[in-house]
C-alpha positions as CSV (number, residue, x, y, z in Angstrom):
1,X,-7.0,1.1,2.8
2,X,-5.1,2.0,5.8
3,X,-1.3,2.0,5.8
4,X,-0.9,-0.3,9.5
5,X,2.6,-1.3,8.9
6,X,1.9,-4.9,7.6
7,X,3.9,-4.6,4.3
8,X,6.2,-2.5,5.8
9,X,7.1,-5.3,8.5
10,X,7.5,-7.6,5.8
11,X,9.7,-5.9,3.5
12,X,11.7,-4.9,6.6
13,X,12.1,-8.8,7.1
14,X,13.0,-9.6,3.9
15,X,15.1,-6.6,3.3
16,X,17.2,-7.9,6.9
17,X,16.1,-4.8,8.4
18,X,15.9,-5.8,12.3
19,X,14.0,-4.1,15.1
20,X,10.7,-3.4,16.9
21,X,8.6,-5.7,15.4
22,X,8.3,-9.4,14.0
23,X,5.6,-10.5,11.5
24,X,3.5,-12.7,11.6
25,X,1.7,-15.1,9.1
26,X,-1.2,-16.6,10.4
27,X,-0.6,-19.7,7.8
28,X,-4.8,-20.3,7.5
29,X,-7.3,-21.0,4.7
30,X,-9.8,-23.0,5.3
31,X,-9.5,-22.2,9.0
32,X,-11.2,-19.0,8.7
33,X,-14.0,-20.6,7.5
34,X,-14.4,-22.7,10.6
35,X,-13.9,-19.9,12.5
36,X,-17.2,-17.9,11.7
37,X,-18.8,-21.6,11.9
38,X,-19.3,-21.6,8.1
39,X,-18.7,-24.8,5.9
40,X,-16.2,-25.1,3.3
41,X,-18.4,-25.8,0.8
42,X,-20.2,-22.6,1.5
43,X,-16.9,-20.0,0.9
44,X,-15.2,-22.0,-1.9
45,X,-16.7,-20.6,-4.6
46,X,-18.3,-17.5,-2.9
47,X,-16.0,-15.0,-3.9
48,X,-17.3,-12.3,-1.4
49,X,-17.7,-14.8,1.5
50,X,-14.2,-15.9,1.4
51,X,-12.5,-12.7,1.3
52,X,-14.5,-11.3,4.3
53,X,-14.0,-14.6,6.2
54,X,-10.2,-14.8,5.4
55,X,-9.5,-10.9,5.9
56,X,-11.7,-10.9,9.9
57,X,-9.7,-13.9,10.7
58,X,-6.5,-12.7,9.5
59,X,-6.9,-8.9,11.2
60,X,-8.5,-11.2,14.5
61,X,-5.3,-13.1,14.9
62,X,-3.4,-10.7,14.3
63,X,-1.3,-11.8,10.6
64,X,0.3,-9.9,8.5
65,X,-0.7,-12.0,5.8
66,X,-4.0,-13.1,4.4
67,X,-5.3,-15.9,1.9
68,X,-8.8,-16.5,0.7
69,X,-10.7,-19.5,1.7
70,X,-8.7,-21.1,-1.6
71,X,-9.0,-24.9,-1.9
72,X,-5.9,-26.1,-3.7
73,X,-7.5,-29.0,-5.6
74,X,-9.9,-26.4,-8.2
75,X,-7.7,-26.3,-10.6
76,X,-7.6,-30.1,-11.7
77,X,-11.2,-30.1,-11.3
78,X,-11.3,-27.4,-14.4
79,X,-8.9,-29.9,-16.4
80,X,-11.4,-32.9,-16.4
81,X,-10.0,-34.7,-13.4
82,X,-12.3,-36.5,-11.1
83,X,-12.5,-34.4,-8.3
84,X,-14.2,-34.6,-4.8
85,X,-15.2,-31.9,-2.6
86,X,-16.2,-32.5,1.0
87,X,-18.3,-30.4,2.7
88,X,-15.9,-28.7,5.4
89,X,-12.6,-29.7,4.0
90,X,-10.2,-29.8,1.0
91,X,-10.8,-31.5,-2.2
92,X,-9.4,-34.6,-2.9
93,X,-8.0,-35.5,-6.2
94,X,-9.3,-39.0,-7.7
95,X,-7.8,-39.6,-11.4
96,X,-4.8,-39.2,-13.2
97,X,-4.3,-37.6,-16.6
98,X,-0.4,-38.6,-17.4
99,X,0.4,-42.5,-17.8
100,X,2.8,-42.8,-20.1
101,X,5.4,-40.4,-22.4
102,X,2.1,-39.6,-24.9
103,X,0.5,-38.0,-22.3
104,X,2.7,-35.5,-21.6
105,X,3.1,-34.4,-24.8
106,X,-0.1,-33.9,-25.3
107,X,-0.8,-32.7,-22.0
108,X,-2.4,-29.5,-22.0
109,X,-3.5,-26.9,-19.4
110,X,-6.0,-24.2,-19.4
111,X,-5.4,-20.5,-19.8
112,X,-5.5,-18.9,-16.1
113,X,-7.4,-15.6,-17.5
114,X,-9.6,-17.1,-20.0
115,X,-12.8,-17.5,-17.1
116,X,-14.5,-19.7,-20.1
117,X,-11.3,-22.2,-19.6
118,X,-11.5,-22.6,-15.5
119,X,-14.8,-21.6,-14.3
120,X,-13.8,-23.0,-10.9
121,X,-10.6,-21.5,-10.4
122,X,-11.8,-18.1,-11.7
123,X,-14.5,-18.4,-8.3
124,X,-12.4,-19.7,-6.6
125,X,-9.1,-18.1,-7.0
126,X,-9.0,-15.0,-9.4
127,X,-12.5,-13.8,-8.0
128,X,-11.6,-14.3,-4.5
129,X,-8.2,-12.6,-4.6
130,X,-10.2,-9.4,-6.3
131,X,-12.8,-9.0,-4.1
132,X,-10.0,-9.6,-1.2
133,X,-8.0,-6.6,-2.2
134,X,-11.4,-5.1,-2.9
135,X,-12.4,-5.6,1.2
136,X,-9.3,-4.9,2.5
137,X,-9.3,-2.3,5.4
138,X,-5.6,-2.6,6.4
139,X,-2.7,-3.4,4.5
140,X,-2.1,-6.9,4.6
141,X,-0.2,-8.7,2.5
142,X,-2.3,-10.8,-0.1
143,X,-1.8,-14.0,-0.9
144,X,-2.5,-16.7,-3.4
145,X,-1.7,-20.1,-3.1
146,X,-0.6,-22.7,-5.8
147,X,1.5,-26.3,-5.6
148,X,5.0,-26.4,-6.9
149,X,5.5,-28.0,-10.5
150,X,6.9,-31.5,-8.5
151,X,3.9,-31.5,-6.5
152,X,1.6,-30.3,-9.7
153,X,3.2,-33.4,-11.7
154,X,2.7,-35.7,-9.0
155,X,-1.3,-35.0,-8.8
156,X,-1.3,-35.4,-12.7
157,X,0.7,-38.8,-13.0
158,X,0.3,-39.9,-9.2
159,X,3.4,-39.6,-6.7
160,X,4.0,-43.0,-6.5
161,X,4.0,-43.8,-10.2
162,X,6.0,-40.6,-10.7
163,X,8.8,-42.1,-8.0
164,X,9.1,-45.0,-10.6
165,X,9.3,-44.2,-13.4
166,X,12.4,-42.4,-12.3
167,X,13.5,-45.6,-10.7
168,X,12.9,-47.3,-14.2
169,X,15.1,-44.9,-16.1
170,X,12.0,-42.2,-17.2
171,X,13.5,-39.9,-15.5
172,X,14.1,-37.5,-18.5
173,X,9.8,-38.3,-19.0
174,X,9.3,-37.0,-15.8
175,X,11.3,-34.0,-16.4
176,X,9.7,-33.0,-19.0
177,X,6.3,-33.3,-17.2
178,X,7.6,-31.0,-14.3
179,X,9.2,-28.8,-16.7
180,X,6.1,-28.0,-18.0
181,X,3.8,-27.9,-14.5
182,X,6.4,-25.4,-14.1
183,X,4.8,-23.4,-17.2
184,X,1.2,-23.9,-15.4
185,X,1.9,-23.0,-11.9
186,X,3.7,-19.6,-13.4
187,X,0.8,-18.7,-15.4
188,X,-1.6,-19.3,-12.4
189,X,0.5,-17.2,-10.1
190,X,0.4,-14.3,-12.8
191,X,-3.4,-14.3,-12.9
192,X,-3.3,-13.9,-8.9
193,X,-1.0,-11.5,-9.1
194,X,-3.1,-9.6,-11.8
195,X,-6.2,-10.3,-9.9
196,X,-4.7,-8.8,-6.1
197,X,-2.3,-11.2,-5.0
198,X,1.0,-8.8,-3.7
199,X,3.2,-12.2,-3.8
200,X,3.7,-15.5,-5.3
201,X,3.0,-18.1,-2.4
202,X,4.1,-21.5,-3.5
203,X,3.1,-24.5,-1.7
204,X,5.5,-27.9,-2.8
205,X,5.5,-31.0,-0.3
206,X,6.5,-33.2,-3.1
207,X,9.7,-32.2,-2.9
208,X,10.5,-32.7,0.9
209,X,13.7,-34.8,1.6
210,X,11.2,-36.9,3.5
211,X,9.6,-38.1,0.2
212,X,12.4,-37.3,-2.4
213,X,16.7,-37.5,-1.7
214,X,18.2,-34.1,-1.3
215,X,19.8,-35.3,-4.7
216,X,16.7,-35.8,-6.9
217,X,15.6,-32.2,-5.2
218,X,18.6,-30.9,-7.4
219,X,17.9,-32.5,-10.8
220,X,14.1,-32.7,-10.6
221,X,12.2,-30.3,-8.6
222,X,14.7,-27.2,-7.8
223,X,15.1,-26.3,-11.7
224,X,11.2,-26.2,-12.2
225,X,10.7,-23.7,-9.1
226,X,13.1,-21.8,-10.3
227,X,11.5,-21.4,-13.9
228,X,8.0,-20.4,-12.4
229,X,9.9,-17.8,-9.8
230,X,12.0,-16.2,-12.9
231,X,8.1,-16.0,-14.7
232,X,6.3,-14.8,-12.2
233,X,9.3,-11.8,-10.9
234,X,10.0,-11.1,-14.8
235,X,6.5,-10.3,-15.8
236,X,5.1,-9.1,-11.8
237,X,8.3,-8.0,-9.4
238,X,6.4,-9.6,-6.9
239,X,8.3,-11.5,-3.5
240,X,8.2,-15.0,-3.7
241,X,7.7,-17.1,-1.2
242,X,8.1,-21.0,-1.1
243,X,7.0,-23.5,1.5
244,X,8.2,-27.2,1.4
245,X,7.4,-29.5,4.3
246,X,9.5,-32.1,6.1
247,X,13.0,-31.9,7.1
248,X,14.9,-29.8,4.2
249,X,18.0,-28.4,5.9
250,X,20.1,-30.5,3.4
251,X,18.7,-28.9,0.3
252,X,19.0,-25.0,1.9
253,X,21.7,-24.1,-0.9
254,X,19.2,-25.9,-3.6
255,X,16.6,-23.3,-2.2
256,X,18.6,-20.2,-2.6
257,X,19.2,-21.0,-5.7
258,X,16.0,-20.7,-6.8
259,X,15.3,-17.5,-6.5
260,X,12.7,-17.2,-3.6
261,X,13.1,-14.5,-1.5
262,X,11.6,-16.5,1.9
263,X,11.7,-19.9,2.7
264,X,8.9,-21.4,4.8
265,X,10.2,-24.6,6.7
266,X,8.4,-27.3,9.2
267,X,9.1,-27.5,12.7
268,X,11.0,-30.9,11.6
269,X,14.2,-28.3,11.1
270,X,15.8,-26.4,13.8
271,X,15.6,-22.8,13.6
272,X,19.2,-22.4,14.5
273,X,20.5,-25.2,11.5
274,X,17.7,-22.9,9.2
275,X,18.7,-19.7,10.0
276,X,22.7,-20.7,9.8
277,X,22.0,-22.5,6.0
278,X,20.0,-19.4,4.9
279,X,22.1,-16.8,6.0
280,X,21.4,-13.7,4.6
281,X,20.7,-14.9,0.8
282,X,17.3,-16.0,2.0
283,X,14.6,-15.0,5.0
284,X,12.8,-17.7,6.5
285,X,9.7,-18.6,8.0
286,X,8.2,-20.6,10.5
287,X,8.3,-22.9,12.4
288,X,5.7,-23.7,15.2
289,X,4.7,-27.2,15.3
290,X,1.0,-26.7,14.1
291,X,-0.3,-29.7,15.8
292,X,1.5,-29.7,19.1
293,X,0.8,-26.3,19.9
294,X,-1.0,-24.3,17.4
295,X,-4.2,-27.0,17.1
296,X,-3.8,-28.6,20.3
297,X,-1.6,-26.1,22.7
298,X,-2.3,-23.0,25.0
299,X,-1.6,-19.3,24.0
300,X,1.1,-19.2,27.0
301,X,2.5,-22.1,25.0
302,X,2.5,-20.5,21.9
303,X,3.6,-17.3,23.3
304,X,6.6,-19.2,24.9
305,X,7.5,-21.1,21.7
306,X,7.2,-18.2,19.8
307,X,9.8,-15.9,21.7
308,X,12.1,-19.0,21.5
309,X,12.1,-18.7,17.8
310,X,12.3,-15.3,17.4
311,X,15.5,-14.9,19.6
312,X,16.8,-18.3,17.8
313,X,16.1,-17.1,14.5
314,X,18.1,-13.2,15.4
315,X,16.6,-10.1,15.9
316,X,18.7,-8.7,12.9
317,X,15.4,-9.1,10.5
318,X,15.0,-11.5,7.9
319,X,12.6,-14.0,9.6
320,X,8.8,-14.3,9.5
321,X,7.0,-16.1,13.0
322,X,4.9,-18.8,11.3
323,X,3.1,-22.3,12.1
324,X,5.4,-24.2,9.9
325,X,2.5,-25.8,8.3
326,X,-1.0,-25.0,7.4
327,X,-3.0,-23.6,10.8
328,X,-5.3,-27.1,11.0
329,X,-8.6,-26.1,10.7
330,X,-10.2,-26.8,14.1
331,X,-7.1,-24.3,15.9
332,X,-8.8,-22.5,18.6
333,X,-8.9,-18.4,17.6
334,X,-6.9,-17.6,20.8
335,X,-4.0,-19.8,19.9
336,X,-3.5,-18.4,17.0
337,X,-4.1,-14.7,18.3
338,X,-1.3,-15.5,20.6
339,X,0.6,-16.1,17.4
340,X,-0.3,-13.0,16.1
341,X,0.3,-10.6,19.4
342,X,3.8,-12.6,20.0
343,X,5.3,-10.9,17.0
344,X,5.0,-7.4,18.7
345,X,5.3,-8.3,22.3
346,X,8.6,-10.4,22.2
347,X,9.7,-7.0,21.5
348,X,7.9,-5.1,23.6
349,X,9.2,-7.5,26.8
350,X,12.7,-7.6,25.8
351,X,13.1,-3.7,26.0
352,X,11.4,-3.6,29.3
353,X,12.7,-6.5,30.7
354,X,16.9,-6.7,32.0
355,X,16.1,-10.4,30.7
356,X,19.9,-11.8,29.6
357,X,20.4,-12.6,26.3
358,X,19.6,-15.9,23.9
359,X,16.8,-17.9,23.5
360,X,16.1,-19.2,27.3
361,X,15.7,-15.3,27.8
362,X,12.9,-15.5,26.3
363,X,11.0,-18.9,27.7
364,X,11.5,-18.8,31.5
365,X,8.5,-20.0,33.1
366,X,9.6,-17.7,36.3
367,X,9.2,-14.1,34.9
368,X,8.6,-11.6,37.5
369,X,5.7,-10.6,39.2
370,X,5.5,-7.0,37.8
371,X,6.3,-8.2,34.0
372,X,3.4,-10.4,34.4
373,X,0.9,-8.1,35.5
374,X,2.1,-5.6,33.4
375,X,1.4,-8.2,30.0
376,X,-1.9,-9.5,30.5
377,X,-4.3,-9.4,27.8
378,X,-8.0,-9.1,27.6
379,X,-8.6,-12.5,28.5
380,X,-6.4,-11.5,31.8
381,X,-4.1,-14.3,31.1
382,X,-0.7,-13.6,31.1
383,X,1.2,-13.2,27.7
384,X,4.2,-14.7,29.3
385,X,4.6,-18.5,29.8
């Protein structure tokens, strides 16, 4: 596997080690699928298929990061739960296992390593991790994917009926059940770990401020991540990253506290308000609106909005250029390979270019004529908005 500088450009983020380079995550799962015009269906459990799929995509678009084709829902489909799998998209989640206080007690999950336990996820996940780190030409970071213990809880009991029971003073029930989601979602992210994952990647939109108060964040969600992050460091020393969606500048302190050593945010929160909350305790990630301009947008867009975060966000390191949600799956490849090249050429421009600085530096619409010949790409577009 060749050494290109992907890992190193992440640590350097995390470590706050600024200069030369931004990275990039391409955010994608399924997307890779659609891609190379293959079905979901058709890389989900094909181990080999979704690690070639997910590592051409990533090293196409330029990410230092890369996920299998991994479809989040698997695991409740190994504990019994009525489970439906489209064709070219996610599954969706149909039952419930937890309706009362009995059920969580006796709730009980299956062993991440024990392939006899989760036939699916061992396809799916642990199979798909190995044979990425197996394929690998370059060194990108590899990633596994899991929902938080909030989000895992709601699936299991339903969101809704999780919301009220906390409402009808259960709140020490539901507690318990997240408390021990947080058990599960530890274990699984060992297994990845042990299997090729070189991080913990935790996805958890149950606990955005637009679904939950800032305050039930504290006392119901933030203890639980914090569990499966001490697990998962204690027994791997892996980074951990977490991702919650929505508007979460008010819980920023919650976050730090939980140990995750990057935060990725939505393009609901400004990069200025996210990058002043984390300070240096915490690097963060993100945030180009995935819809606006990563699905739907131009690369000269992308490239625009990009160099606007980066200069928001500092040039003193800890900050990783991300959609701040999933890349949808129908993203046009040069969008997100504008992405991928902005992380290197904001850099490249701003020591060329006597551009003053801040962020309008970097999204004038008027650059000259020299600077835009100079940055076309292949396509002979300009890389400059």
């Amino acid at each position: 596997m060749e050494d290109a500088g992907h890992r190193a450009a992440v640590e350097a983020a995390l470590a706050f080690e600024g200069g030369g380079r931004t990275p990039v995550n391409n955010f994608a799962l399924v997307t890779a699928a659609r891609s190379a015009g293959v079905l979901v269906k058709d890389a989900r459990y094909s181990p080999g298929a979704s690690a070639r799929l997910a590592v051409d995509y990533a090293l196409k678009t330029g990410s230092d990061f890369v996920k299998p084709v991994l479809d989040s829902q698997v695991p409740f489909a190994d504990m019994g739960m009525d489970v439906s799998f489209p064709d070219d998209d996610y599954g969706r989640v149909k039952s419930r296992l937890v309706r009362g206080p009995e059920d969580v007690s006796e709730l009980a999950f299956f062993d991440p390593s024990a392939a006899e336990e989760c036939p699916l996820f061992t396809r799916c996940f642990t199979e798909a991790l190995r044979k990425t780190a197996e394929y690998l030409p370059e060194d990108l970071h590899v990633c596994g994917l899991s929902w938080g213990p909030i989000t895992t809880a709601g699936y299991l009991m339903g969101v809704e009926d999780m919301l009220m029971a906390i409402m009808m003073g259960q709140g020490e029930d539901v507690k318990g059940l997240v408390s021990k989601c947080a058990g599960f979602v530890a274990d699984q992210q060992v297994q990845m770990v042990r299997s090729g994952a070189t991080l913990m990647w935790v996805a958890d939109p149950t606990s955005s401020t637009d679904l939950i108060a800032p305050d039930m964040f504290g006392e119901y969600s933030a203890f639980a991540i914090e569990d499966s992050i001490s697990r998962v460091k204690g027994e791997c020393g892996v980074p951990a990253f977490l991702h919650i969606c929505g508007n979460t500048t008010g819980i920023f302190p919650e976050i730090k506290a939980t140990g995750a050593d990057c935060f990725s945010f939505d393009h609901a929160v400004d990069i200025g308000d996210a990058r002043e909350a984390a300070g240096r305790d915490l690097a963060i990630m993100g945030n180009i609106d995935p819809v606006k301009h990563i699905m739907m947008g131009t690369p000269e867009g992308i490239t625009r909005e990009a160099y606007r975060l980066i200069a928001a966000a500092g040039t003193d390191g800890g900050y990783i250029l991300a959609p701040g949600c999933e890349t949808p799956i129908s993203s046009p490849d040069a969008n997100v390979a504008a992405l991928g090249r902005a992380g290197r050429s904001f850099w490249e421009d701003r020591c060329r270019l006597p551009l003053p600085s801040g962020p309008s530096a970097y999204c004038s619409s008027s650059m000259p004529a020299t600077s835009t010949a100079r940055n076309r790409n292949s396509s002979g577009a300009s890389a400059w908005p």
